[in-house]
PASERO-401709 format. One record per residue (C-alpha): residue number from 1; x, y, z; residue in one letter. Coordinates in Angstrom, 3 decimals. Each point is the difference from the previous one (the first is absolute). Layout:
<atoms>
(atom NUM; (X; Y; Z); 'a')
...
</atoms>
This chain:
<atoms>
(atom 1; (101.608; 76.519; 85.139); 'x')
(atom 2; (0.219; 0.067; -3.639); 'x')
(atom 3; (2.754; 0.059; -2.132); 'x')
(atom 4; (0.859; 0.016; -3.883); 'x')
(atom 5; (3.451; -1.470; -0.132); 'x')
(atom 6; (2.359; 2.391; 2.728); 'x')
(atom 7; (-2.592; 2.558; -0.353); 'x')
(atom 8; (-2.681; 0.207; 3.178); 'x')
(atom 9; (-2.642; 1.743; -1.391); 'x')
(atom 10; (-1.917; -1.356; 3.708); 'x')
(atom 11; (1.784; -0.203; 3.106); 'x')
(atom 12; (-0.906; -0.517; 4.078); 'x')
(atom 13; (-3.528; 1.269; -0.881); 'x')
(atom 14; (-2.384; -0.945; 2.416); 'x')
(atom 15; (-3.465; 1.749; 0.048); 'x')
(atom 16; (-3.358; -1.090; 0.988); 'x')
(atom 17; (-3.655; 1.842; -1.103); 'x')
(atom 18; (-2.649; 0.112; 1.858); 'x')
(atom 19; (-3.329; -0.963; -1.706); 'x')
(atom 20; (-1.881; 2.981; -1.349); 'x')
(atom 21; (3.168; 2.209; 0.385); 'x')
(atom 22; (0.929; 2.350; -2.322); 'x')
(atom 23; (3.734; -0.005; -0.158); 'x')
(atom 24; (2.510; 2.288; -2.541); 'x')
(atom 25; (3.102; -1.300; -0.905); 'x')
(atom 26; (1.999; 2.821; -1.226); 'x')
(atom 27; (3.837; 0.461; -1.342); 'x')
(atom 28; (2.147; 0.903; -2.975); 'x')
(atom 29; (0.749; -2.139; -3.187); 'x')
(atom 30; (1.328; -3.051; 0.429); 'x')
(atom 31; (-0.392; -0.486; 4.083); 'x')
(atom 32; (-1.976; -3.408; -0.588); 'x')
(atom 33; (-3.369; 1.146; -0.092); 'x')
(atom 34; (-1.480; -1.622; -3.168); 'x')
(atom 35; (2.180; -2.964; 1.009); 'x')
(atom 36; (-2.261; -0.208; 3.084); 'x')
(atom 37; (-3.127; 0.094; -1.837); 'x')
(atom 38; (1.183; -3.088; -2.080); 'x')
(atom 39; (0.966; -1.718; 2.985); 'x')
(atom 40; (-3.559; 0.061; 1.499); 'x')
(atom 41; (-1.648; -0.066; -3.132); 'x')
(atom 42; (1.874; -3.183; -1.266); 'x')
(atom 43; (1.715; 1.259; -2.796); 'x')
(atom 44; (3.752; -0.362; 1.625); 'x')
(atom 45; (0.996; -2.354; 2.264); 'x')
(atom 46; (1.593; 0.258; 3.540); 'x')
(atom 47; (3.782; -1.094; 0.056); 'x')
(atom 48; (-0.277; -0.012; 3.456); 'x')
(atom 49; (-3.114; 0.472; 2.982); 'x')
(atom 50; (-3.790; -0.658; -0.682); 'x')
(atom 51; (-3.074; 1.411; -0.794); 'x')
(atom 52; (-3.085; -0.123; 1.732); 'x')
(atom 53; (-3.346; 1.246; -0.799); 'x')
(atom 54; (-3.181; -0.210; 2.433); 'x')
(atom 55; (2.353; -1.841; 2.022); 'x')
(atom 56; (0.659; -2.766; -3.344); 'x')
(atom 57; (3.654; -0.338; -1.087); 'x')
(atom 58; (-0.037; 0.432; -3.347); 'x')
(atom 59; (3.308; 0.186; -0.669); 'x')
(atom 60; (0.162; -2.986; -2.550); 'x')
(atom 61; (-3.154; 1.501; -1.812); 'x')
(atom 62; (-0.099; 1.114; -3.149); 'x')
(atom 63; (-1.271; 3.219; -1.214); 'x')
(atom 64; (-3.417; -1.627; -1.701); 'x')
(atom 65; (-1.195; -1.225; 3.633); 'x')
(atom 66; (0.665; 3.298; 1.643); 'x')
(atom 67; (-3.419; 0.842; -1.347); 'x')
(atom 68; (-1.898; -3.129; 1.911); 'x')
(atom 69; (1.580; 1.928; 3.083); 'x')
(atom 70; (-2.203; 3.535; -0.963); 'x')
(atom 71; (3.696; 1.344; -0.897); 'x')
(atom 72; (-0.320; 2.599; -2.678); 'x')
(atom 73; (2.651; 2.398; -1.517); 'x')
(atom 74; (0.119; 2.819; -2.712); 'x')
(atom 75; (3.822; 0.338; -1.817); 'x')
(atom 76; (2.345; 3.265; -0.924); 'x')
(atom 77; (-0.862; -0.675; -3.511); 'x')
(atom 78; (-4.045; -1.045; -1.021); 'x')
(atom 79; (-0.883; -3.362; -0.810); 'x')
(atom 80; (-3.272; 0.653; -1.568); 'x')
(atom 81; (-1.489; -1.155; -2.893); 'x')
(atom 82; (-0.134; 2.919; -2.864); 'x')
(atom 83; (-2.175; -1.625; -2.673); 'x')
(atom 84; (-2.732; -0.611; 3.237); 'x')
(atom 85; (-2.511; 2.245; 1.281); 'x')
(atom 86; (0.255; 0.592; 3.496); 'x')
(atom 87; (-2.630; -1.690; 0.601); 'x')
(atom 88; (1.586; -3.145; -1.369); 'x')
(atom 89; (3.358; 0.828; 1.973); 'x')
(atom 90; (-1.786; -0.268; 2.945); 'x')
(atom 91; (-2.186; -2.920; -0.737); 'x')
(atom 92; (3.123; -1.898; -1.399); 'x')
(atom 93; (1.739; 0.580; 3.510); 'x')
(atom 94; (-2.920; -1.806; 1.613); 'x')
(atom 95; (0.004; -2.869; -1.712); 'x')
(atom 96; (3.631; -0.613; 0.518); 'x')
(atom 97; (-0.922; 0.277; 3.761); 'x')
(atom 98; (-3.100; -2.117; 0.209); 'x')
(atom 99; (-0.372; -1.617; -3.291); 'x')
(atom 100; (1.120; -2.614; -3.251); 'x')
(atom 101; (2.351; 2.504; -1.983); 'x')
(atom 102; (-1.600; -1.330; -3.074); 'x')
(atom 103; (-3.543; -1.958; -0.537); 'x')
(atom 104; (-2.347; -0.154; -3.248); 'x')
(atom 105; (-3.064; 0.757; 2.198); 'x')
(atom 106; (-1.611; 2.833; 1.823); 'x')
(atom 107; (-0.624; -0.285; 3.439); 'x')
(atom 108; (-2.053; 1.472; 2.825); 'x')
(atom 109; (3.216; 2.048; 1.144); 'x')
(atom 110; (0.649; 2.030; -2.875); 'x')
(atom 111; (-2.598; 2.251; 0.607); 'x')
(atom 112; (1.001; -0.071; 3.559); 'x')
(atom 113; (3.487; 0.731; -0.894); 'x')
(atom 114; (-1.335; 2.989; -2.462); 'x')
(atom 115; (-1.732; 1.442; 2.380); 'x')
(atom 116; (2.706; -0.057; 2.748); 'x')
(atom 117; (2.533; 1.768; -2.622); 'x')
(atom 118; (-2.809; 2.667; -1.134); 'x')
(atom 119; (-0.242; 0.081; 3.728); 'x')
(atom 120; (3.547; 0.760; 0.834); 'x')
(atom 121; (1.170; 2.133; -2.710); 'x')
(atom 122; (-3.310; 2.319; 1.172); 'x')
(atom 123; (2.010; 0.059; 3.364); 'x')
(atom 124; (3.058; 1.378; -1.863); 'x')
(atom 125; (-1.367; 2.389; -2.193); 'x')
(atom 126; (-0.219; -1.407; -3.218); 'x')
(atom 127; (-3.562; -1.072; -0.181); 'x')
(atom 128; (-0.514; 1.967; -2.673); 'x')
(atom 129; (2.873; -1.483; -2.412); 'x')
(atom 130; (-1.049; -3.847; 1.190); 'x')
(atom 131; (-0.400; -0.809; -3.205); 'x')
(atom 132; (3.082; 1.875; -1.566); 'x')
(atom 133; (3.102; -1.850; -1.420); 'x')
(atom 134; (2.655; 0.145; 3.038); 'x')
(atom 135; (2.125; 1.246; -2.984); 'x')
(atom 136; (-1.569; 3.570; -0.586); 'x')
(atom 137; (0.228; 0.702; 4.059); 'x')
(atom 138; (1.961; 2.310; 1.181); 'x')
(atom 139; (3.208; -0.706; 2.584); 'x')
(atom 140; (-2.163; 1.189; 2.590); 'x')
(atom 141; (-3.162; -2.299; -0.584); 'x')
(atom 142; (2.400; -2.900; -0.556); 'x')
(atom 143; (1.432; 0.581; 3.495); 'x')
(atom 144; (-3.700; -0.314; 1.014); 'x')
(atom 145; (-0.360; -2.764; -1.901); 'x')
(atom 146; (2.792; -1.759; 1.680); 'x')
(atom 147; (-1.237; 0.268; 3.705); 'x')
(atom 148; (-2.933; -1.062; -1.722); 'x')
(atom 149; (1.534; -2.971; -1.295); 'x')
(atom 150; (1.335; -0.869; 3.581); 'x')
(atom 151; (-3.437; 0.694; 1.829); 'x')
(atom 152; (-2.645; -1.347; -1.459); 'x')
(atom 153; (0.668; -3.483; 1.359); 'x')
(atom 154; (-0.190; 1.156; 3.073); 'x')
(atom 155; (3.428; -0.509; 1.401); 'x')
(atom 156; (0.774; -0.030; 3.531); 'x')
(atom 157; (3.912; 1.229; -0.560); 'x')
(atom 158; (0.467; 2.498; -2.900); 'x')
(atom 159; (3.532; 0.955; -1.028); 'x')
(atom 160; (0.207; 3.077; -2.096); 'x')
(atom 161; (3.674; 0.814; -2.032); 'x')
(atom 162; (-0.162; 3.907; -0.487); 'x')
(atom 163; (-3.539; 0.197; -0.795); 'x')
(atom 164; (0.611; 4.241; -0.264); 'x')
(atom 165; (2.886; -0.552; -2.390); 'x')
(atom 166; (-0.717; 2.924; -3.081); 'x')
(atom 167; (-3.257; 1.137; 1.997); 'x')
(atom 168; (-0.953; 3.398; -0.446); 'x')
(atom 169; (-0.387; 2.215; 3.569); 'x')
(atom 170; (-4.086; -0.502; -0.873); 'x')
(atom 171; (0.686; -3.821; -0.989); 'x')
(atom 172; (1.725; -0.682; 3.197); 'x')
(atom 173; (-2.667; 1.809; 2.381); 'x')
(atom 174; (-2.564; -2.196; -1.577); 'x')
(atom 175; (2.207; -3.026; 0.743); 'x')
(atom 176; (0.521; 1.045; 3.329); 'x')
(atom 177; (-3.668; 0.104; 0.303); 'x')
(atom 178; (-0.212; -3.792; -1.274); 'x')
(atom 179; (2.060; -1.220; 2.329); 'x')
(atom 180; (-1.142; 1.777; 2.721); 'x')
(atom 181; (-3.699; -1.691; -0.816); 'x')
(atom 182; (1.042; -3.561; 0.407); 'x')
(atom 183; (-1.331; -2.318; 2.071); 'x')
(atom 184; (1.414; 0.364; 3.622); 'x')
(atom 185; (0.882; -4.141; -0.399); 'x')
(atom 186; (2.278; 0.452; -2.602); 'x')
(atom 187; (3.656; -0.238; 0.161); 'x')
(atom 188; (1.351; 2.734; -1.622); 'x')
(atom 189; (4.091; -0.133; -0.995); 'x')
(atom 190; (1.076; 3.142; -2.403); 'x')
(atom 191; (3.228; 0.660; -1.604); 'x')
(atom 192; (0.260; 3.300; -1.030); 'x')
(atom 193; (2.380; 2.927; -0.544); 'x')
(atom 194; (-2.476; 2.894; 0.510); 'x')
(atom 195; (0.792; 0.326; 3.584); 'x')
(atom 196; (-3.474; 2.349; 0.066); 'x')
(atom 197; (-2.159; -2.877; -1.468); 'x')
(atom 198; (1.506; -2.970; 2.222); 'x')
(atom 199; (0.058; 2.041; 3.364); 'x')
(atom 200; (-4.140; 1.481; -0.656); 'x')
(atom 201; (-0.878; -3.860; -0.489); 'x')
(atom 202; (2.300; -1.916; 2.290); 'x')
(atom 203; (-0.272; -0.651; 3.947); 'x')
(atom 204; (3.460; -1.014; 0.383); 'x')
(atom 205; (3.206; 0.412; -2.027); 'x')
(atom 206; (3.022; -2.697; -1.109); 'x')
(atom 207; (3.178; 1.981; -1.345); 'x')
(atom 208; (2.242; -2.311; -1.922); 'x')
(atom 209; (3.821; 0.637; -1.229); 'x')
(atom 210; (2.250; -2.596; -2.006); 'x')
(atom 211; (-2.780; -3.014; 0.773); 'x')
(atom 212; (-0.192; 0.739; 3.853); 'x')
(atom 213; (-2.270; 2.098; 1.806); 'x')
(atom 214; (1.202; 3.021; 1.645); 'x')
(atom 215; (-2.901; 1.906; 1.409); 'x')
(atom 216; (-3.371; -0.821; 0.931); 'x')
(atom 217; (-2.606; 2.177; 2.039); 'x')
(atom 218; (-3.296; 1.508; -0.546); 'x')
(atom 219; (0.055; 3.000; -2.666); 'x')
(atom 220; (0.209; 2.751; 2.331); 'x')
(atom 221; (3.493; -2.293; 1.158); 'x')
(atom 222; (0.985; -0.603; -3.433); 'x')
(atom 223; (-0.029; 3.918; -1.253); 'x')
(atom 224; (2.149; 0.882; 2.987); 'x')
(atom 225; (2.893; -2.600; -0.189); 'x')
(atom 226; (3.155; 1.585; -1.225); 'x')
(atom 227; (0.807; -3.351; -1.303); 'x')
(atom 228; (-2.662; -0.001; -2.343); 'x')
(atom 229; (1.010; 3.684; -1.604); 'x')
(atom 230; (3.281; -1.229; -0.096); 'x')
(atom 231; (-0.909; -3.266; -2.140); 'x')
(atom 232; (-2.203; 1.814; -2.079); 'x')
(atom 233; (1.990; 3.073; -0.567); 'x')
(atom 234; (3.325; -2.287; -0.625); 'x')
(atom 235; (-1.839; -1.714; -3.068); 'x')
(atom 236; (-1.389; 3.300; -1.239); 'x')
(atom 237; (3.762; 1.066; 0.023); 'x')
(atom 238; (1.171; -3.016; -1.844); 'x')
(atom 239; (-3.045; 0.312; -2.425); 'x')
(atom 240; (1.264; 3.337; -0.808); 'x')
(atom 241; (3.695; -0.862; -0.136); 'x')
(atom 242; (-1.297; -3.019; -2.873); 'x')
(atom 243; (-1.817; 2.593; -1.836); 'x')
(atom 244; (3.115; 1.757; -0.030); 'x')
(atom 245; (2.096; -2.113; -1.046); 'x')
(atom 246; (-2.242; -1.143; -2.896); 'x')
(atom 247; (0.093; 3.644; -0.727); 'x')
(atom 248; (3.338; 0.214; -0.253); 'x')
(atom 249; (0.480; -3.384; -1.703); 'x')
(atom 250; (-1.806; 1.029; -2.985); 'x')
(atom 251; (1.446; 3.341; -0.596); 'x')
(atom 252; (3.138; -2.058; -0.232); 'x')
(atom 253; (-1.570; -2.421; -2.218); 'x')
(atom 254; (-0.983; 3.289; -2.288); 'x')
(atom 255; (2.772; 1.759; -0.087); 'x')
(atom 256; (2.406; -3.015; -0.812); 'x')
</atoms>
């Protein structure tokens, strides 16, 4: 369980992944999703219950050794380094992983650590802008970038927040495609809202609702529960009725 004062953003969740699963966890705004993430990824705390990875409890962990775990994670918004080539992005999040942050001195594993990110971001498409400032990329390439970020050391769990979020229809085939190409011994956990994108990549489906779970199935399980169309055409409906009323607020505002 988590909670943030009355509020339980987490509650009675109990879910186990299998190694090398590939695993969707899908829902509307605010169901606890994100809130998940940060759980296993360090960032928040547990106010109640534990967390175990490769059979470890971490729960007392903090996010930096989530890492030394092969734990990896990409966020709603990008954390990437605009005044860095991608190149350097990528070289930057291996020495975090394996190496001093800072050192006077060139070692042996900084060409190792270039190669492995020229490497990787040829597995995601953007060999041919290695060398350009992550600044001048587009929003697709930087959602490249950022599974890039999260795989190139080689993580045995990789949690991705919305990695289709602003894709084009193209952009999200091709990241499709990049997730269907990793390595069978990865742990694969998605959060995403484009249903089409999560149920292509995922084996098995987790619906959540106000911090619980409420469905869970394989895809073919997941497009044919009623419950799910209901949650997801319920917020639609209150998405509209918000719009609405912000509508309607300003004409009032303008007119006053």
């Amino acid at each position: 369980m988590v909670a943030f004062g009355g509020l339980r953003a987490l509650n009675e969740i109990d879910l186990e992944v299998a190694s090398g699963e590939r695993l969707a966890i899908l829902g509307p705004n605010g169901a606890g999703k994100t809130t998940l993430f940060n759980v296993v990824a360090g960032d928040v705390p547990v106010t109640e219950g534990t967390v175990e990875i490769k059979g470890l409890d971490c729960t007392l962990y903090p996010s930096r050794v989530r890492p030394r775990l092969d734990v990896a994670r990409t966020y709603q918004k990008t954390r990437l380094f605009n005044g860095l080539t991608v190149t350097e992005n990528l070289v930057l999040a291996q020495t975090g992983r394996w190496g001093p942050r800072l050192r006077p001195w060139r070692r042996r594993s900084d060409a190792v650590f270039k190669e492995r990110a020229r490497e990787v971001a040829a597995s995601v498409w953007l060999g041919s802008v290695a060398d350009s400032m992550v600044g001048d990329l587009s929003h697709g390439q930087l959602r490249q970038l950022e599974v890039a970020m999260a795989t190139v050391t080689n993580p045995s769990l990789l949690l991705l927040d919305e990695p289709a979020s602003g894709l084009s229809r193209g952009e999200r085939e091709r990241l499709v495609e990049l997730l269907e190409g990793l390595p069978a011994d990865v742990t694969l956990v998605l959060i995403e809202h484009d249903m089409e994108v999560a149920l292509k990549v995922a084996e098995r489906v987790v619906v959540m609702s106000d911090g619980r779970i409420v469905a869970e199935g394989s895809p073919e399980d997941i497009r044919a529960d009623p419950l799910v169309h209901e949650i997801y055409l319920g917020s639609q409906e209150q998405s509209r009725n918000r719009e609405q009323q912000v509508a309607v607020d300003g004409n009032q505002g303008g007119s006053s």
